[in-house]
PAMIVO-207531 format. One record per residue (C-alpha): residue in one letter; y, z, x. Coordinates in pm, 1 decimal. Layout:
N
- a:Y:Z:X
...
***
This chain:
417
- x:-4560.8:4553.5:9833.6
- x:-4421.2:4897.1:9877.4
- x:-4484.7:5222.1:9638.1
- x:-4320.5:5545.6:9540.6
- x:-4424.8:5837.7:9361.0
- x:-4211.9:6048.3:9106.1
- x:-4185.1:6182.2:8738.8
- x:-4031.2:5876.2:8517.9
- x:-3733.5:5959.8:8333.4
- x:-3458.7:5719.4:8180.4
- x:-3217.8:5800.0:8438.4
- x:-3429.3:5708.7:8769.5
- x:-3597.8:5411.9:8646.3
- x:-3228.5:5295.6:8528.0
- x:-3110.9:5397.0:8905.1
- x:-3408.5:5169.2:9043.5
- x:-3351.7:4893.8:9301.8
- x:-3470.0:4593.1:9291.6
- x:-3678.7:4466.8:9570.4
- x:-3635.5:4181.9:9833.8
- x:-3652.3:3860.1:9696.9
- x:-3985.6:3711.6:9621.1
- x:-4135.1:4125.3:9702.8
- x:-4266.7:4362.0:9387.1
- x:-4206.8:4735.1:9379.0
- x:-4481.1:4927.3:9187.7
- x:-4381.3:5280.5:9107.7
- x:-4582.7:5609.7:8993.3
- x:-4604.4:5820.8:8681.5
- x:-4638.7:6171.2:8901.7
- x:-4553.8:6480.6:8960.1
- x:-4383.1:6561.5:8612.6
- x:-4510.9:6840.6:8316.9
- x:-4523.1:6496.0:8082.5
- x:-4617.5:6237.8:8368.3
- x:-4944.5:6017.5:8286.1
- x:-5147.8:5985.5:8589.6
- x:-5232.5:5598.5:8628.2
- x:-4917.7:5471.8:8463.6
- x:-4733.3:5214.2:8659.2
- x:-4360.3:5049.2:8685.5
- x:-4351.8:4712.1:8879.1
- x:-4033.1:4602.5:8920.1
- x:-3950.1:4234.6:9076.9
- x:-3701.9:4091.3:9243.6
- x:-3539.6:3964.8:8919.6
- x:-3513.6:4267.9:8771.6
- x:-3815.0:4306.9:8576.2
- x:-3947.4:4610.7:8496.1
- x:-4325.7:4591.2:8350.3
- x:-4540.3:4926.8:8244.1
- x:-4922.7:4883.3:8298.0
- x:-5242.7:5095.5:8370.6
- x:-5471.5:5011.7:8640.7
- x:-5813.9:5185.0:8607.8
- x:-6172.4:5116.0:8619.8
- x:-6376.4:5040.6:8312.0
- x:-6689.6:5261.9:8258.9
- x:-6942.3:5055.7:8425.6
- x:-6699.8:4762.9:8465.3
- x:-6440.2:4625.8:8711.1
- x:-6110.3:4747.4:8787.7
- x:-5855.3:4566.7:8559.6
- x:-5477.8:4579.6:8475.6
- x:-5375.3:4644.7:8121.3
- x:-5016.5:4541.6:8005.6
- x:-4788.6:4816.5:7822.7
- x:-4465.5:4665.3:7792.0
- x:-4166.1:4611.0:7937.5
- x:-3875.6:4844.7:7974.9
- x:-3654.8:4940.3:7803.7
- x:-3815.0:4758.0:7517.9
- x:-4080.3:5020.4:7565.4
- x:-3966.8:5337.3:7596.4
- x:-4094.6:5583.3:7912.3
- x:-4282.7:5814.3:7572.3
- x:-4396.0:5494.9:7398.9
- x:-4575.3:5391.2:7803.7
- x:-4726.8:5729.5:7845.1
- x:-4907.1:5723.2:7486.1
- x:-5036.8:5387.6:7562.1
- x:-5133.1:5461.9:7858.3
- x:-5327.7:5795.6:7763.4
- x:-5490.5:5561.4:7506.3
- x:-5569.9:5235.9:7753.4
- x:-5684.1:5511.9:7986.2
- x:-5925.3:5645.7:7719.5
- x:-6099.5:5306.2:7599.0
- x:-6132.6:5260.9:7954.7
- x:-6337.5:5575.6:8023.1
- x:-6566.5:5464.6:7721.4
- x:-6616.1:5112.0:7870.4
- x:-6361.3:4942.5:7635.5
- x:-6195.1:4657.4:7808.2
- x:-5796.6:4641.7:7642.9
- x:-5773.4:4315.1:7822.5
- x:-6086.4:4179.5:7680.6
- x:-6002.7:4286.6:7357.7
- x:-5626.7:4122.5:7373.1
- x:-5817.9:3787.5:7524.1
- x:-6040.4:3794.7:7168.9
- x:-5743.1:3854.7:6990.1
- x:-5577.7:3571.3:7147.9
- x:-5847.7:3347.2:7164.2
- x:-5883.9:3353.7:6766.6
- x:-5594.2:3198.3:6696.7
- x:-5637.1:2935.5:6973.8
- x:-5681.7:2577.2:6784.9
- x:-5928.3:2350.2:6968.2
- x:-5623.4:2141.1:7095.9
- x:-5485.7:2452.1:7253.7
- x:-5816.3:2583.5:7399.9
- x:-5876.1:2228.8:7549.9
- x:-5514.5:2264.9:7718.9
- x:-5633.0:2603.3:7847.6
- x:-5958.6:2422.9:7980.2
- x:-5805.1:2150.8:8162.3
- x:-5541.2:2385.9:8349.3
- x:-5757.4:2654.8:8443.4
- x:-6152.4:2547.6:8482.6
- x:-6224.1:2503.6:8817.1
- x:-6544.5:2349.9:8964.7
- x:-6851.1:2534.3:9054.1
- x:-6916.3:2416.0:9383.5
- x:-6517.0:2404.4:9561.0
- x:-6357.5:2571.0:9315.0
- x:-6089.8:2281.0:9281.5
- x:-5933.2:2208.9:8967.0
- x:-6030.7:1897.4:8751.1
- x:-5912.4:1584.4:8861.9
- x:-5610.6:1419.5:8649.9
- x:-5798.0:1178.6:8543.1
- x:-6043.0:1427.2:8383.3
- x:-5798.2:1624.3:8238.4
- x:-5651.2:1285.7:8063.8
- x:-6007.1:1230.2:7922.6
- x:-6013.5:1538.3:7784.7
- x:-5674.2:1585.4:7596.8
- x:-5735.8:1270.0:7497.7
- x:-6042.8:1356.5:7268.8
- x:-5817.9:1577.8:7054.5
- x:-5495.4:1329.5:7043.0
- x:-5379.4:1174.3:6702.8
- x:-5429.2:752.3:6697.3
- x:-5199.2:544.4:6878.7
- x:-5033.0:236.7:6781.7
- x:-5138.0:-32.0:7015.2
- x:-4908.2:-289.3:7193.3
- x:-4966.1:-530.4:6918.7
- x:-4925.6:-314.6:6610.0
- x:-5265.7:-217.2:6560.9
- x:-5332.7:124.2:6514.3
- x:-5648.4:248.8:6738.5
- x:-5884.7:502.2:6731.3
- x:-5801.8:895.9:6731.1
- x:-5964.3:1138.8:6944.9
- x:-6356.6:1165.4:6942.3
- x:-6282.5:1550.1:6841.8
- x:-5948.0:1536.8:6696.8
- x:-6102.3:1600.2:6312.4
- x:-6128.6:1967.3:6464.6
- x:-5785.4:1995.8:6718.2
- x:-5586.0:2201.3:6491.1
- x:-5864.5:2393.9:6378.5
- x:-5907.6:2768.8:6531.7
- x:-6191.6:2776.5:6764.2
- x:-6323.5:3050.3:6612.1
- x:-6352.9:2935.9:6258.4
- x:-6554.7:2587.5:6329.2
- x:-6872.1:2574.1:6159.0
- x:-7182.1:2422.2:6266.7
- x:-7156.0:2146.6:5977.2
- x:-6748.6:2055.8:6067.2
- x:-6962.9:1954.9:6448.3
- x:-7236.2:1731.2:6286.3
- x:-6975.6:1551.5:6063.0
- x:-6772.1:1505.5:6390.7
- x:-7055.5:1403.5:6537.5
- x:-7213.5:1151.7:6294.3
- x:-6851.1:985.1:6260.0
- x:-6856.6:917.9:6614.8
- x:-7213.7:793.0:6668.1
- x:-7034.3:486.7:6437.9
- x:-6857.3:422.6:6749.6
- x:-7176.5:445.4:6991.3
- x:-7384.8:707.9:7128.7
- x:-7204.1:676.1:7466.0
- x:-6850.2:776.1:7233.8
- x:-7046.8:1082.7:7037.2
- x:-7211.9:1217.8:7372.4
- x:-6937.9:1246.8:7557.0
- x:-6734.5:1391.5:7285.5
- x:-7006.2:1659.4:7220.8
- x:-7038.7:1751.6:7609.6
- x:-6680.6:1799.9:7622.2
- x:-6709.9:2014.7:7311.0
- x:-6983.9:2246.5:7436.1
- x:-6787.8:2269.6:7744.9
- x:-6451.0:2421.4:7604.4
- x:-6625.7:2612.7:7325.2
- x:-6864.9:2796.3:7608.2
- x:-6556.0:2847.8:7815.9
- x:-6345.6:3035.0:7589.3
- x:-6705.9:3228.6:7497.7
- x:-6717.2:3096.0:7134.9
- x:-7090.2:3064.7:6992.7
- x:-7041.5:2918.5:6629.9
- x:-7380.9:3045.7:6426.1
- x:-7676.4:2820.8:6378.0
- x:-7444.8:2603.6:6625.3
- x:-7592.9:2308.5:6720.0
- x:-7561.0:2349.9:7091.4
- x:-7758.9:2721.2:7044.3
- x:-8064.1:2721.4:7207.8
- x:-8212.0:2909.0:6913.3
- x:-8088.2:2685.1:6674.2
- x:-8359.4:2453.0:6472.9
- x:-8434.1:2140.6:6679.6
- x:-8383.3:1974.0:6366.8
- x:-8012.2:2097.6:6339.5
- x:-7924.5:2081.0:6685.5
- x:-7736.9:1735.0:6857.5
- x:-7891.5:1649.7:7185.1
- x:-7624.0:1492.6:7484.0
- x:-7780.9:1222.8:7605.2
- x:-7775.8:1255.9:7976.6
- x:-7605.2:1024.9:8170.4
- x:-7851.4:822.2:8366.1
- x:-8128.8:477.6:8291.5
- x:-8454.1:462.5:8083.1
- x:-8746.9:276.5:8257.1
- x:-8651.3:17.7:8003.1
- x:-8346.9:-67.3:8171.8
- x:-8509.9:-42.0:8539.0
- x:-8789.3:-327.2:8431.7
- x:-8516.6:-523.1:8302.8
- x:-8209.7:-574.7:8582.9
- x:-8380.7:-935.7:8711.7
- x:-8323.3:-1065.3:8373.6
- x:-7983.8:-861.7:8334.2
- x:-7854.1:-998.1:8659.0
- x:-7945.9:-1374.0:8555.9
- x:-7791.5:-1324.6:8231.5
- x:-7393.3:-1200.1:8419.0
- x:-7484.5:-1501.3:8661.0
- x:-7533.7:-1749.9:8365.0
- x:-7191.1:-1661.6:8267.6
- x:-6882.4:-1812.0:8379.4
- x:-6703.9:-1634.0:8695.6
- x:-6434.3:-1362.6:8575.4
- x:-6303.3:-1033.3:8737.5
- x:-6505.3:-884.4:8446.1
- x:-6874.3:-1018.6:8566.0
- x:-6716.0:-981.5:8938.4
- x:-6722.6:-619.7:8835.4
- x:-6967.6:-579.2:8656.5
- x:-7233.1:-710.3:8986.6
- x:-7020.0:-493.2:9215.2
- x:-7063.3:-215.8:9032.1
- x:-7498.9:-268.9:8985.4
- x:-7460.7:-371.8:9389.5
- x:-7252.4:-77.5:9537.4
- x:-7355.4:197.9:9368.0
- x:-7007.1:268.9:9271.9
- x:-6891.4:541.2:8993.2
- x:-6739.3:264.2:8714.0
- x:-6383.4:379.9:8795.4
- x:-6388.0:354.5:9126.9
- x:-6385.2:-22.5:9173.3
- x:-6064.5:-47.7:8897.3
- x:-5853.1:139.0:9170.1
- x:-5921.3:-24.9:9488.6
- x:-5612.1:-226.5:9619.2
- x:-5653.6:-567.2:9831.1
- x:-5504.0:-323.6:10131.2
- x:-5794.9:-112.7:10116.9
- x:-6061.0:-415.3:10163.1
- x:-6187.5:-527.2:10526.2
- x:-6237.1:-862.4:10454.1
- x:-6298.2:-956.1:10828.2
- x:-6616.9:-643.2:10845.5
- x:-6709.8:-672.0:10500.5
- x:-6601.3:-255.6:10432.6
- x:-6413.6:-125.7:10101.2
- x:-6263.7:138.2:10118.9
- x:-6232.0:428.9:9811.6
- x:-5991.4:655.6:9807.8
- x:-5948.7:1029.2:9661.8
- x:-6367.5:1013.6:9517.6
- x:-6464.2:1242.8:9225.3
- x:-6569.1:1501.1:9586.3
- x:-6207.9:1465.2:9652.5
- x:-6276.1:1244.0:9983.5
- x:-6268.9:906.1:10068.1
- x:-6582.0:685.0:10090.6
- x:-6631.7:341.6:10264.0
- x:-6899.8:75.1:10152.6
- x:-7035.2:-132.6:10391.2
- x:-7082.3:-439.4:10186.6
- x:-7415.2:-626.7:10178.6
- x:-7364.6:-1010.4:10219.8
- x:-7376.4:-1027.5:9816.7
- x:-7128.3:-789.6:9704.5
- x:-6907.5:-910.6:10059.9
- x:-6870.7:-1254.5:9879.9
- x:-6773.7:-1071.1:9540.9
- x:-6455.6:-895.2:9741.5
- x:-6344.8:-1232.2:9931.2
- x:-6359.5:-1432.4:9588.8
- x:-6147.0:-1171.2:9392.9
- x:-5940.2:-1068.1:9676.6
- x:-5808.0:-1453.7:9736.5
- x:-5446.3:-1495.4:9678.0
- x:-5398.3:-1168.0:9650.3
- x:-5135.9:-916.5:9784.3
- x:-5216.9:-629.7:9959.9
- x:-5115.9:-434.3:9714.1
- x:-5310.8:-581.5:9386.4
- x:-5579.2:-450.4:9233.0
- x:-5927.0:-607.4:9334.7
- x:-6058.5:-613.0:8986.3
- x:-5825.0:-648.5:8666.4
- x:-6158.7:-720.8:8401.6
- x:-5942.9:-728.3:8103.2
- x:-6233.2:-856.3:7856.3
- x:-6479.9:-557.6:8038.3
- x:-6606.6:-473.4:7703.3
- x:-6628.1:-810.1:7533.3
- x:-6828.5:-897.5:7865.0
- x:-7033.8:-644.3:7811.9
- x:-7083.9:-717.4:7420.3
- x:-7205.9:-1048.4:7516.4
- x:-7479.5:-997.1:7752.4
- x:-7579.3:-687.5:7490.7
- x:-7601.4:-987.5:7259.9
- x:-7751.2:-1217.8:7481.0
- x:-7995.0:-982.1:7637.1
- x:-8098.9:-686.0:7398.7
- x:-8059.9:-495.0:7682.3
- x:-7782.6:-211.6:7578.2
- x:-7599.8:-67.6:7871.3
- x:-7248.5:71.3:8013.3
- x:-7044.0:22.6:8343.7
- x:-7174.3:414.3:8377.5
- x:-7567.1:324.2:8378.8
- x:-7494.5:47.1:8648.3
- x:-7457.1:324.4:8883.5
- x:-7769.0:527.5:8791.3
- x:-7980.1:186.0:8813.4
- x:-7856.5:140.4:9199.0
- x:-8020.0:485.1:9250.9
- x:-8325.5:423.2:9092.5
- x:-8436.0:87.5:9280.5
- x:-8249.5:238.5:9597.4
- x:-8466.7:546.8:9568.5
- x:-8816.9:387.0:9694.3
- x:-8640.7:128.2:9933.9
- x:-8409.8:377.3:10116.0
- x:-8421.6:738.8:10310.2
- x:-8308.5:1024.8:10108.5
- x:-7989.2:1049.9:10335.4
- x:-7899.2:711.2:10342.9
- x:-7945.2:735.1:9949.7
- x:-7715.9:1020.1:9954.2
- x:-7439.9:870.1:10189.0
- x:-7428.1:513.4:10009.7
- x:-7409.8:703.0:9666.3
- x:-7125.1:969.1:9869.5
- x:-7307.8:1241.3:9709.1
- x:-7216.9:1572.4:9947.4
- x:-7462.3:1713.8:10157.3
- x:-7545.5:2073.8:9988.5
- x:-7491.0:2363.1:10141.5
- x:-7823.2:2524.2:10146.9
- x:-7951.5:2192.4:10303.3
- x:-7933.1:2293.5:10714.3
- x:-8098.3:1963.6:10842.1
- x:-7889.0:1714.1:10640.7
- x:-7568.2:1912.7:10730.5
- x:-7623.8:1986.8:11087.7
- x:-7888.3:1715.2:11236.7
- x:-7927.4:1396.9:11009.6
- x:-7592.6:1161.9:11060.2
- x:-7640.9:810.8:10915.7
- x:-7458.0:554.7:11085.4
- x:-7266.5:227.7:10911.7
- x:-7500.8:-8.0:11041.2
- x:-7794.2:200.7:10873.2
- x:-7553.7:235.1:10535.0
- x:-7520.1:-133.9:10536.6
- x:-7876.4:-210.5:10559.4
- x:-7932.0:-1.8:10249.7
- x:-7698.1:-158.5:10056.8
- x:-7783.2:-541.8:10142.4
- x:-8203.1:-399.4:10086.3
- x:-8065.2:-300.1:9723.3
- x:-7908.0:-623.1:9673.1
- x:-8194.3:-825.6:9815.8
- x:-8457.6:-664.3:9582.8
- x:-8180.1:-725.9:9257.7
- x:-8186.6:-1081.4:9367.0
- x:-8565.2:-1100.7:9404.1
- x:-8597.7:-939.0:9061.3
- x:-8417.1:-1190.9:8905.5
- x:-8590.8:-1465.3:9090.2
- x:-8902.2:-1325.7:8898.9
- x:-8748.9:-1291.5:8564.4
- x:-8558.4:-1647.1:8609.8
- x:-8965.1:-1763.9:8671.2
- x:-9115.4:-1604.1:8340.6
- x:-8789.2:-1640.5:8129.5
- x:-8490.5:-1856.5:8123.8
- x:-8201.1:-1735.2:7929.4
- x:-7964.4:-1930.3:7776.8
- x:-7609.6:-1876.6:7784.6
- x:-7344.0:-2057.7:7635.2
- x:-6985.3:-2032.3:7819.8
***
């Protein structure tokens, strides 16, 4: 990026050329009885020509404020802007900030969650949200659709608030929202409220007597479940696991017991093609992980037999699991069991009765959780090989089976196909 220096007037920022292609000029306010020291011209390769200040705040960062472009803003119309950006800026006034409030006002929650998907990056790479995220989220402010058959299905968990300004939603707008969607489970209404709390504290909204403030009445507020298992749900996963064997064989109980045996996040299975299964080794592989690598399970015997009897007659490039009745599956061994759980807590169950059986590392590589930073020996000495991987996984399944053994002992339960 180049720079000159020179009084502005009509006739040399008329007489300017434009740079190389792809390059941006930036030119100087100097030198002139009327010239406004700070006051910019960028010109780009497309002709271009943008006004701006770029100063410090009082006790802030250097920032960029916009003026206008020319001509539409004249060279005397710049210069009083200027003299005035330059002045809030010397008493700590951000004109950027300011323009960002003014902005973010009229932002409807549909809009701010657009802004949220494209530009929130994670904490720990810095990477954007996977698509798949970004899907969830737009979809909790998207209108009902009409299903294949006719039926008209369920809006948004939040769209009762997407074309509502961001600013403007009241603390009593979020409970109703939130009390309509406990109707359609607590798992719904969480997850709806986490992803509500996330956008609002992005775009820095705090809604008074909110029910996400931290000040706010515990009797007013709406806790978020976290995702994970109650000790309920531990005790019980012998009689669980006799009630999904009682039933008959389907790609829906399939993977529902490779799920509880792997560990696996509950999308992960859906994706995984015949082509990415060693049948021969007993390894399956997952691809693009939510810690954007790949992550191989080394099957124990248990969940080994699960892959050969879904993969047969299969080509390489089928799914392993289709489970199109997943939730009526999982309705009837609710029913059947009293036990209330999701494809989600499977996952947090595998960690709680690997926990006491395994090492911490081999924990951490069979759930492909990455190695933090700050930890020196688990990123530079402690490796775990497959072999040792493998043995962890068949010791969860082992002590599943032998819970169930127990349970099948005190209880039978009866299922009817």
């Amino acid at each position: 990026m180049s720079s000159q220096r020179f009084n502005f007037t009509k006739a040399s920022l008329d007489a300017l050329p434009l740079p190389e292609t792809g390059k941006r000029t930036t030119y100087y306010d100097s030198d002139g009885s009327e010239s406004v020291r700070g006051l910019q011209l960028r010109v780009t390769s497309n002709g271009t020509k943008s006004f701006s200040v770029f100063a410090r705040s009082a006790g802030g960062k250097p920032e960029r404020v916009s003026l206008g472009k020319y001509p539409d803003v004249s060279i005397e119309q710049a210069r009083r802007k200027a003299k005035k950006a330059l002045a809030d800026l010397a008493d700590g006034k951000s004109p950027s900030a300011a323009k960002r409030a003014t902005k973010v006002e009229s932002l409807t929650l549909a809009q701010a969650m657009a802004v949220y998907v494209e530009n929130k990056r994670r904490k720990s790479d810095k990477k954007p949200l996977k698509q798949r995220t970004k899907d969830d989220y737009l979809e909790m402010v998207a209108p009902a659709k009409v299903k294949p058959g006719g039926a008209l299905g369920a809006a948004g968990g939040l769209y009762a608030l997407a074309h509502k300004p961001i600013r403007s939603i009241t603390a009593r707008e979020i409970k109703a929202v939130n009390d309509a969607n406990l109707t359609r489970g607590e798992r719904v209404a969480g997850y709806a409220m986490q992803v509500l709390r996330a956008v609002l504290n992005y775009h820095g909204i705090v809604v008074p007597h909110g029910p996400f403030n931290k000040d706010t009445p515990q009797v007013d507020r709406i806790d978020i479940p976290q995702s994970g298992v109650n000790e309920h749900w531990i005790e019980s996963i012998g009689r669980w696991w006799n009630a999904v064997n009682a039933l008959p064989v389907s790609p829906a109980t399939d993977y529902l017991k490779f799920t509880a045996l792997t560990g696996c996040r509950p999308a992960e299975p859906l994706k995984v093609l015949i082509s990415d299964c060693d049948l021969d080794n007993g390894r399956v592989s997952l691809k693009d992980t939510k810690n954007r690598r790949d992550h191989t399970l080394a099957l124990s015997t248990q969940a080994w037999e699960i892959v050969k009897r879904q993969a047969e007659g299969k080509a390489s490039t089928d799914h392993l699991f289709t489970p199109r009745n997943l939730q009526q599956t999982i309705q009837t061994l609710v029913n059947v069991t009293g036990i209330k759980f999701s494809a989600k807590i499977l996952r947090a169950t595998f960690a709680s009765h690997a926990e006491p059986l395994v090492s911490t590392y081999v924990l951490k590589g069979m759930m492909n959780h990455t190695v933090q930073s700050n930890d020196v020996t688990g990123r530079n000495y402690v490796k775990k090989s497959e072999a040792e991987l493998r043995a962890g996984w068949q010791c969860v399944a082992d002590f599943i089976e032998a819970q169930a053994e127990a349970a099948n002992a005190d209880n039978v339960i009866p299922i009817r196909a």
